[in-house]
C-alpha positions as CSV (number, residue, x, y, z in Angstrom):
1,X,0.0,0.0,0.0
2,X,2.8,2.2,0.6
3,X,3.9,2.3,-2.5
4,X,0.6,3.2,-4.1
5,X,0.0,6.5,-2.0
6,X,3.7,7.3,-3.0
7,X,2.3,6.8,-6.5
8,X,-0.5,8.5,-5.9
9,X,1.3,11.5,-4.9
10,X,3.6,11.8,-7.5
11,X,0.5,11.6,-10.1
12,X,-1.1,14.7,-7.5
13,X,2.0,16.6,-7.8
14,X,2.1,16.3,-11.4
15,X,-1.2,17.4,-12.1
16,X,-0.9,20.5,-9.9
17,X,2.5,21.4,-11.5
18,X,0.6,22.6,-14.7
19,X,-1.8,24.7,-12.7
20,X,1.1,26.3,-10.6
21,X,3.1,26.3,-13.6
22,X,-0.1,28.6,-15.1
23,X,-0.4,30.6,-12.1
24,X,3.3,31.4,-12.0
25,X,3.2,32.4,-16.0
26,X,0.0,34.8,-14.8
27,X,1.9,36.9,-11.7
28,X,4.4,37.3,-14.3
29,X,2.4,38.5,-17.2
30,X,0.6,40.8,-14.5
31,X,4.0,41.8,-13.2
32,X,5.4,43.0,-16.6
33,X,1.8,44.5,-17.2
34,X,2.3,47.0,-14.3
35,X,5.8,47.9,-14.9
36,X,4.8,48.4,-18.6
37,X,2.5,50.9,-17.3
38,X,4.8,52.3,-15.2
39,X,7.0,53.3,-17.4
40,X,4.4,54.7,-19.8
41,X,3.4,57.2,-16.7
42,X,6.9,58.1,-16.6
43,X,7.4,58.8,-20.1
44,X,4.3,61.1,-20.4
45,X,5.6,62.7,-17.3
46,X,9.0,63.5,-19.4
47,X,7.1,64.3,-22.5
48,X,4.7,67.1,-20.8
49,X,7.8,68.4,-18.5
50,X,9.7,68.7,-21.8
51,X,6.9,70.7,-23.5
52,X,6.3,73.1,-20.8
53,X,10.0,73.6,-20.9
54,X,10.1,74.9,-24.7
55,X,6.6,76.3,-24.2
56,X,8.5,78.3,-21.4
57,X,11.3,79.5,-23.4
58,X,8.7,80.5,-26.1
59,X,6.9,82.8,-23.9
60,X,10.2,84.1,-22.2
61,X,11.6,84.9,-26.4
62,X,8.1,86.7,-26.9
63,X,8.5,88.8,-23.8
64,X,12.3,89.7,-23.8
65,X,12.3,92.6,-25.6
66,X,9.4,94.1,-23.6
67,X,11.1,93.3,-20.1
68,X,14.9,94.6,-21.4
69,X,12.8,97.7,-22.3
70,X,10.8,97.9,-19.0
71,X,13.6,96.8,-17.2
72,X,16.8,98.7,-18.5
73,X,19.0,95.6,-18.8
74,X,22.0,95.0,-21.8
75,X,21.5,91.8,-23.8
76,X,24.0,89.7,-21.5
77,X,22.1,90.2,-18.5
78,X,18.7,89.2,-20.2
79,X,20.7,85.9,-21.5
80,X,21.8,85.2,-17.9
81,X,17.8,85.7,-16.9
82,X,16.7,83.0,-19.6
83,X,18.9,81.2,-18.6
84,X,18.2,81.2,-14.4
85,X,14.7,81.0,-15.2
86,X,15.2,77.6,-17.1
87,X,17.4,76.1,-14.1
88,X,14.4,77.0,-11.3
């Protein structure tokens, strides 16, 4: 008898081992999903802060010459104020 419940668990084990085998495949699938997704959140993150950089720079070229004006300052300083506004 012993060696037919040894027998019978080795058939039992082999029958689960697909299913687990499935389930394994699944959490992985769902894994990569999720990362996948991830990493498509962080690119349109990049992709608006990029934008909204050159849309920046944009608005500061349109309003240059009107602030030098207002403001007094030489063409080097309004450089150096493009460019401290696109570091903050």
């Amino acid at each position: 008898m012993k060696q037919s419940s040894v027998g019978a668990s080795r058939s039992r084990f082999s029958l689960t081992q697909p299913y687990r085998a499935v389930a394994r495949r699944s959490r992985l699938i769902q894994a990569s999903a999720a990362r996948s997704q991830s990493n498509q959140q962080l690119l349109y993150v990049l992709m608006v802060a990029s934008m909204t950089m050159i849309f920046n720079g944009s608005v500061f070229g349109v309003a240059l010459p009107t602030i030098r004006d207002t403001y007094g300052i030489n063409s080097e300083t309004a450089a150096w104020l493009v460019t401290s506004y696109s570091l903050t």
